[in-house]
N, C-alpha and C positions, 0 to 999 in steps of 0.2 A: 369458693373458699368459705370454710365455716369462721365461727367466733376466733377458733383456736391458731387461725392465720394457716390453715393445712389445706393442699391441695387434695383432692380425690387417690392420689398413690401416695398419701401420706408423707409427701416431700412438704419441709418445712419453708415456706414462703418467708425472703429476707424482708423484715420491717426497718432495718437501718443495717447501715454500713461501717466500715471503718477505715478512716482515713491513714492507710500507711504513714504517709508524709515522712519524715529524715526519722524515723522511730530505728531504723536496721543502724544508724550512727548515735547512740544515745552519749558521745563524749561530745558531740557536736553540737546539743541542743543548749546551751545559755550562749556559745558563738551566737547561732544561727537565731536564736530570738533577737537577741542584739539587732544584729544584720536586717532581720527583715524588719522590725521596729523602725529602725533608720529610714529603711526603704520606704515603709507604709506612710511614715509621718512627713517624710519630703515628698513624695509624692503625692499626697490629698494636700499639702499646701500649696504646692506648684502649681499644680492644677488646678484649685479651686484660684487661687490668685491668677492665674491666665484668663480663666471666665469672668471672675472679676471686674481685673483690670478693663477687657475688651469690650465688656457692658456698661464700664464707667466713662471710658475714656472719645471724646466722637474723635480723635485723630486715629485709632484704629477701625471706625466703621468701615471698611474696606472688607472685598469678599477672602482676601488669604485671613486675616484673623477671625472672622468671622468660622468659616471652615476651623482654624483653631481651636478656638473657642468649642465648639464641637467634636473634637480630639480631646480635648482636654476632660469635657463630660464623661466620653466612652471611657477613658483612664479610669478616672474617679470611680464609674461603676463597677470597673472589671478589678480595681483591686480591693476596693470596698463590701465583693463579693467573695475576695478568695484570702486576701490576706490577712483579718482579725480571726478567720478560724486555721489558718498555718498559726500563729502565735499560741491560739489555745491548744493546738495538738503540740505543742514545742515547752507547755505547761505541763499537762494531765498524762499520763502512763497510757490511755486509751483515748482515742481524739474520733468519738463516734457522730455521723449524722443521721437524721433519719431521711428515708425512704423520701418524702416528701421534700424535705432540705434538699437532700442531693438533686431532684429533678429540679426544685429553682433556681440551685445556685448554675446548675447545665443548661438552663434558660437562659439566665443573665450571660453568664459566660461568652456562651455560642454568639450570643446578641451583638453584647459590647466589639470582642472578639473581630468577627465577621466586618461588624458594621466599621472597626477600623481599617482594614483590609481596605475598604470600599472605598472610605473616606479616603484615603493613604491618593488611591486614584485619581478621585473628583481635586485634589488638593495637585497632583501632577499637573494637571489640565489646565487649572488655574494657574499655575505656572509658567508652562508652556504659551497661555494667551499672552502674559502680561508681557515676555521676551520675543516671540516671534511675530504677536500682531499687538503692538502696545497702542497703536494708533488707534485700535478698534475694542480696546479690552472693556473699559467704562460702558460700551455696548454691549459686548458679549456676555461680560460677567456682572447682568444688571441683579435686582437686589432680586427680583421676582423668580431668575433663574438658579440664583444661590439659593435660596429659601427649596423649590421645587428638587433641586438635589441634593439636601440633608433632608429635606422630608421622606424623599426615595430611599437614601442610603439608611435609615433608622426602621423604614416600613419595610424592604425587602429584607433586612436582616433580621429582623424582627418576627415574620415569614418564614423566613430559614431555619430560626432556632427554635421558633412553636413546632415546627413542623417534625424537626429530628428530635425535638424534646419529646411530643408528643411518641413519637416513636417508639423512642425509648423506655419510654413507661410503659408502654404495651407488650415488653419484655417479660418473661418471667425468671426471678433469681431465684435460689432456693439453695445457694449456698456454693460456694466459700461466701464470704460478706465483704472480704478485705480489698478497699480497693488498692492497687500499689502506686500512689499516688498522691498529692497532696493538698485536689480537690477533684469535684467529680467530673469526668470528660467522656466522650465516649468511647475511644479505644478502650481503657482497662473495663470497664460497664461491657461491653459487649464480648467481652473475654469471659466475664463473671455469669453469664446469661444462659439457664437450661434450656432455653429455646430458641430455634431458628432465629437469627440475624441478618439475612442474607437481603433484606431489602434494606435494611439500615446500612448494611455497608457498603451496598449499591451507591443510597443517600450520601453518604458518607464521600466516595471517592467523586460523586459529582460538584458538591459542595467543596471539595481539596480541588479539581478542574476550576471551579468558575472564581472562585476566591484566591484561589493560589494562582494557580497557571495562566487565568486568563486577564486576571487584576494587573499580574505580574506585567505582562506584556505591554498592556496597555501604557503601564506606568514608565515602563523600556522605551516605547515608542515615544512617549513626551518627553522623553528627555534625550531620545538620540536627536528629536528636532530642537530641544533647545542647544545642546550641546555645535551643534550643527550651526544654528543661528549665534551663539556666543562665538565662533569661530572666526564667522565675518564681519567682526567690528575689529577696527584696525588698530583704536587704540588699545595699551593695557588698560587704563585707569577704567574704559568702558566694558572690557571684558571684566577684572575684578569688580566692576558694581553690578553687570547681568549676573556672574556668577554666587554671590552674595547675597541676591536675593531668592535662589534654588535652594544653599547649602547647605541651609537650615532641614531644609527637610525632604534630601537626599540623604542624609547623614540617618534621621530617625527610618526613612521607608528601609534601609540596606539594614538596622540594626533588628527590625521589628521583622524583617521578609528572612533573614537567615535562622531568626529563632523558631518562627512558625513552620519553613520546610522541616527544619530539624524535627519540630514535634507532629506534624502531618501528613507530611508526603510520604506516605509509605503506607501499606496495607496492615490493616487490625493485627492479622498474625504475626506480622514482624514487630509486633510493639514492644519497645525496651524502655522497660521503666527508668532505670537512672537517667538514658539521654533523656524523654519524654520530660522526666525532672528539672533536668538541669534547662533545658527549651519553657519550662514552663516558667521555670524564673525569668527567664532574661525576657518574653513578651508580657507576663502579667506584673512584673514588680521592678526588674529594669529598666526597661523601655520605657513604664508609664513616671519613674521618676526622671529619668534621664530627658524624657521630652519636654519638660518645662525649662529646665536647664541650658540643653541646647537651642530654643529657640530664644529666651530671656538672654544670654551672656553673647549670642550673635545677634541679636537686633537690638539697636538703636533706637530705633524707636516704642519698644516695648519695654526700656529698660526706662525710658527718659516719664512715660505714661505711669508706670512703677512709683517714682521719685514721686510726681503731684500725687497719688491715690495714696502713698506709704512716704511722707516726709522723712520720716527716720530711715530712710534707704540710700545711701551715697554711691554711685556706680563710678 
């Protein structure tokens, strides 16, 4: 490529993008800033106050908050990546990135993304220990083993998205620029792409198998055995307290696992931007403000840790 950004057949090499986002509804864009405004600012409080709280407080040193607390990070990054530049395109007539923007913000994304997926899992399992073997969980789930599996789940995801990042850069665009979209991901990118994708969407649908499909299961199988073990206590009061401490976050994996098939399971060339859209809100800007929420207004002891950290909070 010379100075002039041109390849050899005088195809014009794209140096920046343009972020569709809700631009095809322009009656809808002072709603939708609203809306996502609301979204952005409950959610980076939530969250940042969950991490907070759990770092403040030693009666949540335990490995489910802990993992939390780790949920509540990936949130923070993954909307903090995607949702002050939805706002400026919900501003500006043209809501352009460049070249190099779009591959970090499909960095971070993939990362945070991925790594929740993952978490979502390692957080079942924990679960499943504390209900079906609670005699032995303070063993199982010692500090050294919690630490060793968010160090895993941050390093392999993190692996993952260098990897398909990288990839992805190694594309050549050269036009159209537009992505349909309202940040950058890799279905509408490899639709946009003059050259061969065929190992990226190779990557692609392995990456949709081992996060989707096989997360999925694993996460099905912890709970068909606690569901299983809830069944055989004879009291209610001891089934609503096994059950109560799962439903916090059965409630978040079913709302984060139907958005993400929605936006991934399925192959590049079936990719339909509205649904893609609409999937993309409810796991990057839903989900991450709804999960403080659902776990803060169902735990008791996260609300009472709240109260000493934030006196002016009455539950």
């Amino acid at each position: 490529m010379d100075s002039g950004g041109t390849t050899k057949s005088n195809q014009t090499l794209v140096m920046e993008f343009i972020l569709q986002g809700f631009s095809e509804h322009p009656t809808l864009r002072q709603p939708l800033f609203g809306c996502f405004l609301v979204l952005y600012t409950v959610a980076l409080t939530g969250n940042i106050l969950i991490v907070t709280v759990v770092g403040h407080s030693a009666v949540l040193h335990s490995p489910m908050y802990f993992f939390l607390s780790n949920l509540a990070t990936m949130d923070i990054i993954l909307t903090s990546t995607i949702l002050p530049k939805v706002l400026v395109g919900l501003v500006v007539r043209e809501n352009t990135i460049s070249y190099v923007g779009c591959m970090t913000q499909l960095f971070f994304i993939v990362w945070s993304a991925s790594s929740e997926l993952l978490l979502l899992s390692v957080m079942a399992f924990d679960r499943y220990v504390a209900i079906c073997r609670p005699l032995h969980y303070s063993t199982i789930m010692s500090p050294q083993l919690c630490v060793a599996l968010a160090v895993s789940v941050w390093g392999i995801c993190a692996f993952n998205s260098l990897l398909n990042t990288n990839l992805t850069a190694r594309l050549t665009f050269c036009g159209p620029r537009i992505i349909t979209h309202f940040f950058c991901e890799i279905p509408p990118l490899l639709l946009l792409s003059c050259s061969t994708t065929r190992v990226n969407s190779i990557m692609t649908v392995l990456a949709d198998i081992f996060y989707g499909f096989i997360n999925f299961l694993l996460t099905l199988t912890s709970y068909g055995y606690i569901l299983a073990s809830i069944l055989r206590i004879r009291s209610a009061e001891g089934k609503r307290r096994a059950f109560s401490t799962c439903s916090s976050h059965l409630i978040v994996v079913s709302v984060y696992y139907t958005a993400v098939f929605c936006a991934y399971i399925s192959p590049a060339s079936s990719y339909s931007p509205e649904r893609s859209k609409v999937a993309g809100v409810l796991y990057t800007a839903l989900s991450p403000t709804l999960n403080p929420l659902i776990y803060t207004l169902r735990n008791a002891e996260v609300q009472r840790a709240l109260s000493k950290l934030l006196p002016f909070c009455r539950w």
